[in-house]
TORPAMAR-50774 format. One line per field, with one value per atom (N, C-alpha, C): residue in three letters; y negated, x, z; residue number from 1; atom name. Coordinates in nm, 2 decimals. Layout:
N
rest (Ala, ...)
yy (Y, ...)
xx (X, ...)
zz (Z, ...)
nr (NUM, ...)
atom (CA, ...)
END
This chain:
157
rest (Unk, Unk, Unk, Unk, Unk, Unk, Unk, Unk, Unk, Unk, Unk, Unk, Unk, Unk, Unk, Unk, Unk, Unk, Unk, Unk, Unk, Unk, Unk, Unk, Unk, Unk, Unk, Unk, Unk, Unk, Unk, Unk, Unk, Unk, Unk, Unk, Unk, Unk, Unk, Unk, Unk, Unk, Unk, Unk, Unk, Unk, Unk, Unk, Unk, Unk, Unk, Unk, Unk, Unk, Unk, Unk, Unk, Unk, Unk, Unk, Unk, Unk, Unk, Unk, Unk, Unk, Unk, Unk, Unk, Unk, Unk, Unk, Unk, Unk, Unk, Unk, Unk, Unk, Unk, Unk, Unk, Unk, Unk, Unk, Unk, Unk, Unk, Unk, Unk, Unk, Unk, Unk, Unk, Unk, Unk, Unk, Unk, Unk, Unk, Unk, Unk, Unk, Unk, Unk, Unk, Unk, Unk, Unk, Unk, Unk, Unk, Unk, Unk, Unk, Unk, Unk, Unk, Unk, Unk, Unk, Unk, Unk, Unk, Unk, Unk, Unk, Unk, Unk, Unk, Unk, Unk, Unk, Unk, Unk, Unk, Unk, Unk, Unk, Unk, Unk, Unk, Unk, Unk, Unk, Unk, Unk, Unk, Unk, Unk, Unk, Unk, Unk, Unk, Unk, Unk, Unk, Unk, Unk, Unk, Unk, Unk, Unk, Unk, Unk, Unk, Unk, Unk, Unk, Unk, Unk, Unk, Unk, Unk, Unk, Unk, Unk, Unk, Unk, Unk, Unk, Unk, Unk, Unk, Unk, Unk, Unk, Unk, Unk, Unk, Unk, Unk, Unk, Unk, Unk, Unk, Unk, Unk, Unk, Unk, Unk, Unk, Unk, Unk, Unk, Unk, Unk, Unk, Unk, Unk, Unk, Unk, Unk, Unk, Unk, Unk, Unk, Unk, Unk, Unk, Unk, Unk, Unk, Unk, Unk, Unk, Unk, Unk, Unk, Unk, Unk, Unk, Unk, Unk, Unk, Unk, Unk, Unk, Unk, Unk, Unk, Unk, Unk, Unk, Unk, Unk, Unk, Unk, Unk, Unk, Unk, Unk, Unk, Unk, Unk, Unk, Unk, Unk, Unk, Unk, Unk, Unk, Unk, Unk, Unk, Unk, Unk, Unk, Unk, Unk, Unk, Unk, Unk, Unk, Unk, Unk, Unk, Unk, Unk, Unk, Unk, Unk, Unk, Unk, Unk, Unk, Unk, Unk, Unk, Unk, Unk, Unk, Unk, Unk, Unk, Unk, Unk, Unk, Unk, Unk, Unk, Unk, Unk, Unk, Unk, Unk, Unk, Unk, Unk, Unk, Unk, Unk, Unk, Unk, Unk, Unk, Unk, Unk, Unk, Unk, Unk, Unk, Unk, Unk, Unk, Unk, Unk, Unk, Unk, Unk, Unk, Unk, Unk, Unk, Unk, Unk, Unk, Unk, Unk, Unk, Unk, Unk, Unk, Unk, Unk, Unk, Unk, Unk, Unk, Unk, Unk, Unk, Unk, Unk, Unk, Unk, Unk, Unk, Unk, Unk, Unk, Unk, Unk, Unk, Unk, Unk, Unk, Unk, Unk, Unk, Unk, Unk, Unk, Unk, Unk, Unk, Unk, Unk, Unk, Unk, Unk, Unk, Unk, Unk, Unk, Unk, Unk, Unk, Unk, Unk, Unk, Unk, Unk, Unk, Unk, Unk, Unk, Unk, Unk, Unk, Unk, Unk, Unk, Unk, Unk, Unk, Unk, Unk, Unk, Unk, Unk, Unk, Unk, Unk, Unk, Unk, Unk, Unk, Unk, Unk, Unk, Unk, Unk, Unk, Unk, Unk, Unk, Unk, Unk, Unk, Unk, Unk, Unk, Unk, Unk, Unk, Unk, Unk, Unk, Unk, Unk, Unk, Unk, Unk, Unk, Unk, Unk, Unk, Unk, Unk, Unk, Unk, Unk, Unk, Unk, Unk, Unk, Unk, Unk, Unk, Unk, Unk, Unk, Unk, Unk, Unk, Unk, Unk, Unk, Unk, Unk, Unk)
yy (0.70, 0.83, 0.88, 0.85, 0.86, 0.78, 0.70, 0.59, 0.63, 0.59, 0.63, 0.58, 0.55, 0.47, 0.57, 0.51, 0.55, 0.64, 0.63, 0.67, 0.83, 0.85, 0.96, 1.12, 1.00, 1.14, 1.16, 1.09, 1.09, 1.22, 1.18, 1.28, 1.44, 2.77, 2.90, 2.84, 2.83, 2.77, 2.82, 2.81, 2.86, 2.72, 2.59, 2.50, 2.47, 2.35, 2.39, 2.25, 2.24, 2.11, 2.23, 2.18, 2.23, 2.29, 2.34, 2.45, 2.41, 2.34, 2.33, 2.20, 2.16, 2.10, 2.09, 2.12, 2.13, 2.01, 2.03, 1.93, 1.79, 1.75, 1.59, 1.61, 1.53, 1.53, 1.33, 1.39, 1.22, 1.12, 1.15, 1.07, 1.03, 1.10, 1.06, 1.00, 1.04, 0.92, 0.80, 0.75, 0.61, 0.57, 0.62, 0.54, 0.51, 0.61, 0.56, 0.43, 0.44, 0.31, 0.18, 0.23, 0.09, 0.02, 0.11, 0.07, -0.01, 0.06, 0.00, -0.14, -0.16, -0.25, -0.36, -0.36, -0.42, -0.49, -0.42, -0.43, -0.56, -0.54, -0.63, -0.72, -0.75, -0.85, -0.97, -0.88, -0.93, -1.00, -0.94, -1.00, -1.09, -1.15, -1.23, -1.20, -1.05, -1.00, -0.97, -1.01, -0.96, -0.88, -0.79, -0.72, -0.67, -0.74, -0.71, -0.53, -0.50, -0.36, -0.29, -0.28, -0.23, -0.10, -0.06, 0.03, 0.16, 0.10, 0.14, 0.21, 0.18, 0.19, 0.30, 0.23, 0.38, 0.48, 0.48, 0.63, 0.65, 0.62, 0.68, 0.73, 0.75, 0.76, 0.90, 0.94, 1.03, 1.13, 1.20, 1.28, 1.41, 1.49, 1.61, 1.61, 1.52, 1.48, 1.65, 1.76, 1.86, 1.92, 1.87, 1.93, 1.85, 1.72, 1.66, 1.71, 1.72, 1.75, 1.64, 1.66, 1.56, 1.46, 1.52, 1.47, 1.39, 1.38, 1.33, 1.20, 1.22, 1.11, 1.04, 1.09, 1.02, 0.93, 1.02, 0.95, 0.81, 0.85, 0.73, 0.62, 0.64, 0.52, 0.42, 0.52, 0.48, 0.38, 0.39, 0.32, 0.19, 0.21, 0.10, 0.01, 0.03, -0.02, -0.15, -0.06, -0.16, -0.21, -0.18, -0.25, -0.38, -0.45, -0.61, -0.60, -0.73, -0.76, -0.80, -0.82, -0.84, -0.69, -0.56, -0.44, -0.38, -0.30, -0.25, -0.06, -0.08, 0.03, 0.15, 0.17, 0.29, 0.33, 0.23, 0.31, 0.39, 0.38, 0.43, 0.57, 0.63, 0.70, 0.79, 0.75, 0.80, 0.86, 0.74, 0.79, 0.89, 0.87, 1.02, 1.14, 1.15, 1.25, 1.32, 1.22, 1.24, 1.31, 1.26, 1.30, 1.48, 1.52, 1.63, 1.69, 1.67, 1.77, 1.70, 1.63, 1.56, 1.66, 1.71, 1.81, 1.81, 1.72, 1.73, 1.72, 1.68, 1.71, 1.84, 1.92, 2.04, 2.15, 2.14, 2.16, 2.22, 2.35, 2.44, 2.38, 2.39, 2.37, 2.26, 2.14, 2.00, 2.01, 2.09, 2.09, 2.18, 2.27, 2.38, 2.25, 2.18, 2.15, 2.02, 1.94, 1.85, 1.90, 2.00, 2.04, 2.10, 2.17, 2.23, 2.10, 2.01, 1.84, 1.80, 1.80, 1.75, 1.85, 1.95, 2.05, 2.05, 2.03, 2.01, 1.84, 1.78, 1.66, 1.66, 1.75, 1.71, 1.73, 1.69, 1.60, 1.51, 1.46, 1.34, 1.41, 1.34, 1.36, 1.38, 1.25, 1.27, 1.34, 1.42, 1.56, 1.63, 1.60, 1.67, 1.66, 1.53, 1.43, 1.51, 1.51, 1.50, 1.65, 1.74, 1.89, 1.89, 1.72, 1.73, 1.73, 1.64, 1.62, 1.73, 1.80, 1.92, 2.02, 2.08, 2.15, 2.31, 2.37, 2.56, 2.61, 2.55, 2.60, 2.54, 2.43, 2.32, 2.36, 2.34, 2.39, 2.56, 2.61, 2.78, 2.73, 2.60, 2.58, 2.51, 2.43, 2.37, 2.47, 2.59, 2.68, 2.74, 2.80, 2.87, 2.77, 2.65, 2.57, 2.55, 2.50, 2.48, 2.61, 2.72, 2.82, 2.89, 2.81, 2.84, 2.78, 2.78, 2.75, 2.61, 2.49, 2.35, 2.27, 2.33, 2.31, 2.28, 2.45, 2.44, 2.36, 2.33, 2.29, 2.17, 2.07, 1.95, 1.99, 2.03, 2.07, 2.14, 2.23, 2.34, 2.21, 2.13, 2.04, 1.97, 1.93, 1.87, 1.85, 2.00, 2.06, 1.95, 1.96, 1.86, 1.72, 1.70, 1.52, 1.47)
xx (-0.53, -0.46, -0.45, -0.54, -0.58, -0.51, -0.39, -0.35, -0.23, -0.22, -0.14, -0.20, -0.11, -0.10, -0.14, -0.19, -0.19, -0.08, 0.07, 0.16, 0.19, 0.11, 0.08, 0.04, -0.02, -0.08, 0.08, 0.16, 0.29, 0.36, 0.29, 0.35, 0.27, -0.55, -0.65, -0.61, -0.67, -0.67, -0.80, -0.83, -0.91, -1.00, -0.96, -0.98, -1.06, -1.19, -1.28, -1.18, -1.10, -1.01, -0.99, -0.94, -0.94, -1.04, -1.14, -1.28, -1.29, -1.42, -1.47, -1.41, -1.45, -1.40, -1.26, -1.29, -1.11, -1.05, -0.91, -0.85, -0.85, -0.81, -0.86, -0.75, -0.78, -0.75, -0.65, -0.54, -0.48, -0.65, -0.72, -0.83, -0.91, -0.94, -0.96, -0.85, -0.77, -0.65, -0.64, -0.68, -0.71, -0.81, -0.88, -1.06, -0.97, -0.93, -0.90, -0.79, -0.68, -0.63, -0.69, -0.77, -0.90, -0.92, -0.93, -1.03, -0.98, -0.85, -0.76, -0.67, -0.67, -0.67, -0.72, -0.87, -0.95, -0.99, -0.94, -0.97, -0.83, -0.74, -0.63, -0.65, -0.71, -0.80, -0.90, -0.94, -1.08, -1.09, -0.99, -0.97, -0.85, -0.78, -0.67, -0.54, -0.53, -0.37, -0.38, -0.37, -0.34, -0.19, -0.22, -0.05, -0.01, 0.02, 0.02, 0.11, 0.17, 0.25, 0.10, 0.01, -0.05, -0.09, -0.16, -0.18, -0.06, 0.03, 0.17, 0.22, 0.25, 0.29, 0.18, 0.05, -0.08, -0.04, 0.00, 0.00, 0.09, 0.19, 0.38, 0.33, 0.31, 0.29, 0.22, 0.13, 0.06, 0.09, 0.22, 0.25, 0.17, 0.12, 0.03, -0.10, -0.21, -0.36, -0.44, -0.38, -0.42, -0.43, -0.34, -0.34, -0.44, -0.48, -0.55, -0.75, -0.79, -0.92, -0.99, -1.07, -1.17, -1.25, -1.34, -1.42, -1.38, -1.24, -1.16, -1.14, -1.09, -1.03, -1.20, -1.32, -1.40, -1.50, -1.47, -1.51, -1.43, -1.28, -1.18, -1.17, -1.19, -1.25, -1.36, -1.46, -1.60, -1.58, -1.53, -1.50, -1.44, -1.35, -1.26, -1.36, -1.46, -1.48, -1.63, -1.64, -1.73, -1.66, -1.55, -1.46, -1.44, -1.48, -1.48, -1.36, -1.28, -1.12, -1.10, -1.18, -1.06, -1.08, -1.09, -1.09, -0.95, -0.85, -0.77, -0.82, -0.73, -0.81, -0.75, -0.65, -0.64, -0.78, -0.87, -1.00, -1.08, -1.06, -1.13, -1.06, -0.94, -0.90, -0.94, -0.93, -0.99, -1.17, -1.21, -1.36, -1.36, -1.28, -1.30, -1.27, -1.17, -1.14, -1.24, -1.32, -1.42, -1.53, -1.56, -1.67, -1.66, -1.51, -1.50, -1.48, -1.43, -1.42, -1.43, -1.50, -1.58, -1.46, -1.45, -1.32, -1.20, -1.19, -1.03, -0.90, -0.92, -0.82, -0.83, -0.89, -0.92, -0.83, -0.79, -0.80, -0.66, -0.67, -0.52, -0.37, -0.42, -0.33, -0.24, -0.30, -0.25, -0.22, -0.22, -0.14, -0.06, -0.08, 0.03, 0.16, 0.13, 0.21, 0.31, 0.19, 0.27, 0.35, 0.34, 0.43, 0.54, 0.52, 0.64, 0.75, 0.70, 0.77, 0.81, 0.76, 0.79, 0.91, 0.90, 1.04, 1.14, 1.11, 1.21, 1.31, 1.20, 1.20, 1.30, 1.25, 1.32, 1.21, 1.10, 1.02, 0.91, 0.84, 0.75, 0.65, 0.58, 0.48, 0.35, 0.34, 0.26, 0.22, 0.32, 0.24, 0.11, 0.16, 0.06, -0.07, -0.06, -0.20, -0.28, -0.22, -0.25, -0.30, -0.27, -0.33, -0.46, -0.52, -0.66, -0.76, -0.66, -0.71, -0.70, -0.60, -0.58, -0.62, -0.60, -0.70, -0.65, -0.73, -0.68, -0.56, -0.55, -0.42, -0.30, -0.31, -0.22, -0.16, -0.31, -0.32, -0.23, -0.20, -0.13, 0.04, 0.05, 0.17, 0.22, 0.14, 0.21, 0.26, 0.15, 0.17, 0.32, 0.33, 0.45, 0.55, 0.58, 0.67, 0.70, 0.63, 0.64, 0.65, 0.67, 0.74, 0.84, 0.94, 1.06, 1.15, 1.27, 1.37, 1.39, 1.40, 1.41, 1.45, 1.55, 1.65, 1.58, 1.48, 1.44, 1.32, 1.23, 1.13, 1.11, 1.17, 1.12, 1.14, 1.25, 1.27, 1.13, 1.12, 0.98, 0.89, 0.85, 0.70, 0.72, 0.80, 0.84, 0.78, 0.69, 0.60, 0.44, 0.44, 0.33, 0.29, 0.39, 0.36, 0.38)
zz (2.23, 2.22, 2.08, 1.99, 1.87, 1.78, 1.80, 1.70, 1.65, 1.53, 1.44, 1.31, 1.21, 1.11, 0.97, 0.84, 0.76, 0.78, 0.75, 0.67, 0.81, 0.90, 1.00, 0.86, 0.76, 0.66, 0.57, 0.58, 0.49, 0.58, 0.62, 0.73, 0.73, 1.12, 1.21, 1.38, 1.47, 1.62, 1.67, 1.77, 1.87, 1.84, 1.83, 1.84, 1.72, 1.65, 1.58, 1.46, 1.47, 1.37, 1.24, 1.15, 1.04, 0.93, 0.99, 0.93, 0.74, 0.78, 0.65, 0.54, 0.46, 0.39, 0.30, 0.15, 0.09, 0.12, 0.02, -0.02, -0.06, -0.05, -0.13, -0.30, -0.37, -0.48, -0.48, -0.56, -0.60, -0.62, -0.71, -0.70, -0.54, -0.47, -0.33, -0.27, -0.28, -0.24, -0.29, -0.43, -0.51, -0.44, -0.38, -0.36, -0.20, -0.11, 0.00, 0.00, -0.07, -0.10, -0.16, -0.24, -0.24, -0.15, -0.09, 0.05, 0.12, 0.15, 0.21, 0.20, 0.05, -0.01, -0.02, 0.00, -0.02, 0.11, 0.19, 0.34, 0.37, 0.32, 0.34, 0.27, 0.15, 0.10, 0.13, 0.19, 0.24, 0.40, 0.45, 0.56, 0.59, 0.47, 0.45, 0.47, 0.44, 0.44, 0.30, 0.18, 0.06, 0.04, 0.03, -0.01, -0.18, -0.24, -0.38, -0.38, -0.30, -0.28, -0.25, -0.22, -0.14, -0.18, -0.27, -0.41, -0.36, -0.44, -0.48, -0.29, -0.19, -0.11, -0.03, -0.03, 0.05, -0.06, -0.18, -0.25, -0.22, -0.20, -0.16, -0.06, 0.05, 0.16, 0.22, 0.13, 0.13, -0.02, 0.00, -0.10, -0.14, -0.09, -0.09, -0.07, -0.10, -0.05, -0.07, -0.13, -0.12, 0.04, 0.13, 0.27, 0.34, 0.31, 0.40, 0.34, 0.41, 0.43, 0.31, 0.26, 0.21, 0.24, 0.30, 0.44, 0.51, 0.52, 0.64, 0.57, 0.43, 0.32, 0.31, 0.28, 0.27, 0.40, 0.52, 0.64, 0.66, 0.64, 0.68, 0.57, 0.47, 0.36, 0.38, 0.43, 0.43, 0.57, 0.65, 0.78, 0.78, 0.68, 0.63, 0.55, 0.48, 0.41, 0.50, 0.62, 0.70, 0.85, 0.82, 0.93, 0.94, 1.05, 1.06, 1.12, 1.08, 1.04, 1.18, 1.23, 1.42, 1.50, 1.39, 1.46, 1.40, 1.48, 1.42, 1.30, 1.21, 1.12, 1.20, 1.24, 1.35, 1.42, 1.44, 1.48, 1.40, 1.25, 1.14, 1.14, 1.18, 1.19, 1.31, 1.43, 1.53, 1.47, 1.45, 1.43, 1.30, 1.20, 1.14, 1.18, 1.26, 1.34, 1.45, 1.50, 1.56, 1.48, 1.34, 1.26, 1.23, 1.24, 1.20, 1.31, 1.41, 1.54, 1.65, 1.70, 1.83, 1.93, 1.97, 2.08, 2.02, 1.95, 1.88, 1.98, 2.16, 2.22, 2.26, 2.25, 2.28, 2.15, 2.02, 1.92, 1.98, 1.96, 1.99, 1.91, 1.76, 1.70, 1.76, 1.72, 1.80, 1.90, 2.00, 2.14, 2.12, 2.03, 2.04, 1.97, 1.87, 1.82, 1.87, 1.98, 2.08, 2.17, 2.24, 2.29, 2.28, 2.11, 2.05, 2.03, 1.97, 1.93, 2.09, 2.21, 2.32, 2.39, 2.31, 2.38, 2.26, 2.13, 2.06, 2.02, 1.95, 1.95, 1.81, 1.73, 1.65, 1.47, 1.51, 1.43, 1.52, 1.40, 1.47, 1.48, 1.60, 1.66, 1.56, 1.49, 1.39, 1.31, 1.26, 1.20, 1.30, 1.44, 1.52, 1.52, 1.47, 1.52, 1.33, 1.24, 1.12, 1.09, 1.18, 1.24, 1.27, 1.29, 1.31, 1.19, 1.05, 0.94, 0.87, 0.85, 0.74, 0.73, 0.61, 0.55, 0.69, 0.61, 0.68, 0.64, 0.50, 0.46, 0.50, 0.54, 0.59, 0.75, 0.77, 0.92, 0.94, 0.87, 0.86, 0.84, 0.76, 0.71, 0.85, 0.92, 1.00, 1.11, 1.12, 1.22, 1.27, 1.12, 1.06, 1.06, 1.08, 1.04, 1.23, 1.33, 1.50, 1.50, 1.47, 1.54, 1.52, 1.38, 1.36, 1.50, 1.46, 1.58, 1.51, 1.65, 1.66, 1.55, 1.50, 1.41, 1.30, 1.24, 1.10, 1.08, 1.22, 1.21, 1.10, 1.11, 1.04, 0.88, 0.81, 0.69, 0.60, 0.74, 0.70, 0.66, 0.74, 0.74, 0.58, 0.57, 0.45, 0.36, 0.33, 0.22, 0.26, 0.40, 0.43, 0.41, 0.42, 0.39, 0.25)
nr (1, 1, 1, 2, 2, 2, 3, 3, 3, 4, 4, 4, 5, 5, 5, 6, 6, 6, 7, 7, 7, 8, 8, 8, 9, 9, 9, 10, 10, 10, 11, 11, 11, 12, 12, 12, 13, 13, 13, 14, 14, 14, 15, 15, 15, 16, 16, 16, 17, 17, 17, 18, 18, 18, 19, 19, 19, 20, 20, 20, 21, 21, 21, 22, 22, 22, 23, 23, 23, 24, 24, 24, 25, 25, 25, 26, 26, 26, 27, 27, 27, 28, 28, 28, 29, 29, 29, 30, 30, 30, 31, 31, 31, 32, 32, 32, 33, 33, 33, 34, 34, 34, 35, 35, 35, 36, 36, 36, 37, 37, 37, 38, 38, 38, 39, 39, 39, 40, 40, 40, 41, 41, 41, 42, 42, 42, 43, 43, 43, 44, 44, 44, 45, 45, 45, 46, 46, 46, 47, 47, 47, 48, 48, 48, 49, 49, 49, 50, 50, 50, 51, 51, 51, 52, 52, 52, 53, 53, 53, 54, 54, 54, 55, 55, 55, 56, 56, 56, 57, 57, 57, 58, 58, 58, 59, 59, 59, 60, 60, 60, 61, 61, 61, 62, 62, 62, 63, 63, 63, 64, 64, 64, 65, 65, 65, 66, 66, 66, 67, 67, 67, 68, 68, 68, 69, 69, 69, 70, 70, 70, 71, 71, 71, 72, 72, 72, 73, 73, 73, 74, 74, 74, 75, 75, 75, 76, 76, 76, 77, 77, 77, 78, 78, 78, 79, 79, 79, 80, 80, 80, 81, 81, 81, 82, 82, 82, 83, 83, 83, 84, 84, 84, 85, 85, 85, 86, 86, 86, 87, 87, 87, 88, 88, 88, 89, 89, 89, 90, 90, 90, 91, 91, 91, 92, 92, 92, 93, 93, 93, 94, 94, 94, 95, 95, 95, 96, 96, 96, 97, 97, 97, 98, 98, 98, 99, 99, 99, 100, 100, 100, 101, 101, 101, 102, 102, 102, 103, 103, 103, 104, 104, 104, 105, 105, 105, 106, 106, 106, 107, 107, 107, 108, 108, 108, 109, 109, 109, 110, 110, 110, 111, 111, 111, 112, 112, 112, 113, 113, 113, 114, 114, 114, 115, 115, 115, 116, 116, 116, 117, 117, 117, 118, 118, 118, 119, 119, 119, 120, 120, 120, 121, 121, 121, 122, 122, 122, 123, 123, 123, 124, 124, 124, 125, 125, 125, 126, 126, 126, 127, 127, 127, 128, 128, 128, 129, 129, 129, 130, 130, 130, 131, 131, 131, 132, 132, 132, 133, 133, 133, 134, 134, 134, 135, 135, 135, 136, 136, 136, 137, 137, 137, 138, 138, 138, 139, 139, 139, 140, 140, 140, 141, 141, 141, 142, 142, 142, 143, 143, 143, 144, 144, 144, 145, 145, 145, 146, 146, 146, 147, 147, 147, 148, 148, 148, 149, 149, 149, 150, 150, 150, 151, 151, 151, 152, 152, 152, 153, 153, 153, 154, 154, 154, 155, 155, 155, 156, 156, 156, 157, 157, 157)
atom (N, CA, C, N, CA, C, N, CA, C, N, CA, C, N, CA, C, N, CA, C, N, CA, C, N, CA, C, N, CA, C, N, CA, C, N, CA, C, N, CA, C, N, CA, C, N, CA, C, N, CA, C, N, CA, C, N, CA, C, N, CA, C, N, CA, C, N, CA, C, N, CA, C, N, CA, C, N, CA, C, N, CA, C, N, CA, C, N, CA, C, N, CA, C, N, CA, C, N, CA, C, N, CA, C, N, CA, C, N, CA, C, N, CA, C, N, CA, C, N, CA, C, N, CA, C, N, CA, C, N, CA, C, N, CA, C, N, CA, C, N, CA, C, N, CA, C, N, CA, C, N, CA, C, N, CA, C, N, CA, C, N, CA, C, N, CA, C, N, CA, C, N, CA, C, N, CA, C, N, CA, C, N, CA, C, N, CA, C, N, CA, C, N, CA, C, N, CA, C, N, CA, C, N, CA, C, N, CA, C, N, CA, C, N, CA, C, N, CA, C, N, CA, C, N, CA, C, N, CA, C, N, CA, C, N, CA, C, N, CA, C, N, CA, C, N, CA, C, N, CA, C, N, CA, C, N, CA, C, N, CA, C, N, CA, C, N, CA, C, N, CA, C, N, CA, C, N, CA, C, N, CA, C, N, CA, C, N, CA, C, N, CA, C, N, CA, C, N, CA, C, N, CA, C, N, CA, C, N, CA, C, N, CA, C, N, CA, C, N, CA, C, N, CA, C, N, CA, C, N, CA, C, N, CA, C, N, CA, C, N, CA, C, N, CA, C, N, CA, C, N, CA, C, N, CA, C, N, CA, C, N, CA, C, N, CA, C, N, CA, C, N, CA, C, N, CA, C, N, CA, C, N, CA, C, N, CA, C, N, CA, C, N, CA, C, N, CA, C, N, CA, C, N, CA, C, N, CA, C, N, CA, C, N, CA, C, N, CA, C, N, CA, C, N, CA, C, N, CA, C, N, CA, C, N, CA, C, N, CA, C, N, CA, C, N, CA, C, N, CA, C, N, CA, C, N, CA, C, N, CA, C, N, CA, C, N, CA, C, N, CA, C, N, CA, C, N, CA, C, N, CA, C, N, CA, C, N, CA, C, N, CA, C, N, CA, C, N, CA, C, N, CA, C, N, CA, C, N, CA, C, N, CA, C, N, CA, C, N, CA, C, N, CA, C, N, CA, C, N, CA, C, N, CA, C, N, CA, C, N, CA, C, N, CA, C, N, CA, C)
END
């Protein structure tokens, strides 16, 4: 239910997702592509792009949580290579809100996407990682009209 790819990050609730923890800094984004990196290394996928393409990917590391950046690193970094790293993602998600399908935001925002369909789903999921401030931007942004929605998110990824 929980799967979605690094590039998912390229991309206030009743619900307890967003709370504590700031932003991540371009530097926590370097250590998570390490990781990442290293992880494709190590387990026989070398990608010489690899570096270069995890940082494209994730343009605003200020929205994403810290915690989140340093749980999902840390995961990666003891992941045995016949596991997919989408579970490092799940389980950080986990570390920060164990009820993350419960998490208003994120439903508010799948269903906005399921009656509009005119952004990706993914931002939704990424409502589990982000910060409060983030978490406000995306608010404001699912409850424009269909049309403006995706433009708004923009600022997020």
């Amino acid at each position: 239910m929980l799967a979605w790819s690094l590039a998912a990050f390229a991309c206030g609730s009743t619900g307890t997702g967003g709370g504590g923890g700031g932003g991540a800094t371009a530097t926590d984004l370097e250590q998570l592509c390490a990781s990442q990196c290293a992880r494709g290394e190590r387990c026989g996928s070398p990608d010489p792009s690899c570096g270069t393409n995890c940082a494209n990917d994730i343009q605003h590391p200020e929205n994403i949580r810290k915690d989140f950046i340093d749980a999902y690193g840390t995961c990666l970094d003891q992941l045995a290579c016949d596991t997919i790293a989408d579970s490092c993602l799940e389980q950080a998600v986990n570390s920060l809100n164990p009820n993350w399908q419960q998490d208003a935001l994120f439903n508010e925002c799948a269903t906005r996407q399921n009656t509009c369909q005119s952004f990706t789903d993914d931002i939704c999921a990424a409502a589990l990682y982000f910060t409060e401030a983030a978490r406000e931007r995306l608010r404001d942004c699912i409850n424009l009209d269909c049309n403006a929605i995706s433009m708004c998110l923009d600022d997020l990824s």
